[in-house]
Phi, psi and omega in degrees: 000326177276007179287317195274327173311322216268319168328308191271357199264324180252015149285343176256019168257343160315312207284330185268335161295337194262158223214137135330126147301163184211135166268165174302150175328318192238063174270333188291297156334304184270343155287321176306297199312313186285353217232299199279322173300294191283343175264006157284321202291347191285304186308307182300330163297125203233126159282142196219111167305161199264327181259151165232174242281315217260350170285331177314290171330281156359289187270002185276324184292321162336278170351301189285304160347302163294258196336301174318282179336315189265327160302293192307325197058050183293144169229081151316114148321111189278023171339269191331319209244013190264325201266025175254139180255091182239143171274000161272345165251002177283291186324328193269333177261358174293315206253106155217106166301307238237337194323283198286353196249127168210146204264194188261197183266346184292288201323273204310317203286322187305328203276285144019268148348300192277337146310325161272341163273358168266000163254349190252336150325313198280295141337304150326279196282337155327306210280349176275339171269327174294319179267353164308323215267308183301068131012000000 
């Protein structure tokens, strides 16, 4: 008990010898400059997503292509793709994978249904974490 009284008396004796510091006049001033200098360099970063909107657009219209193709079971005349002469494409359309599978029309509209609202679902909390952020 008694270390810490001797601590304290000369922590207020430390404390009556050492002088207030005073800042300078134009201290205030030079903390705004420096405040405004980082929230411009914070502005100048611009986000730039790593994929961007038109392969996204992209890849979703694929999707949806496939998907429709593969729900409906459609079987398109391959005119256009009969008369390219590629042996990758005779085997790929020769190989029909999709042939034997068909879903009912409830099935295929629910899928459907449900793809559009998991996008529009998507949109939503995009637009609600961008204005969380927004400052």
């Amino acid at each position: 008990m008694k270390t810490g009284k001797n601590i304290e008396e000369f922590t207020k004796y430390i404390m009556k010898e050492v002088d207030v510091e005073k800042p300078s006049t134009d201290f205030l001033m030079n903390v705004m400059d420096a405040v405004k200098s980082e929230s411009k360099a914070s502005l100048s970063i611009v986000y730039k997503p790593l994929i961007p909107k038109s392969v996204w657009v992209l890849i979703v219209i694929l999707f949806a292509a496939l998907s429709v193709f593969v729900l409906t079971g459609s079987t398109v005349n391959y005119y256009l793709l009969s008369q390219i002469d590629i042996p990758i494409v005779d085997k790929v359309l020769a190989f029909d994978l999709f042939k034997n599978i068909h879903f009912s029309k409830i099935f295929t509209l629910s899928f459907i249904v449900f793809f559009a609202f998991v996008i529009v679902q998507l949109f939503f909390i995009k637009n609600y974490f961008n204005k969380q952020h927004i400052v």
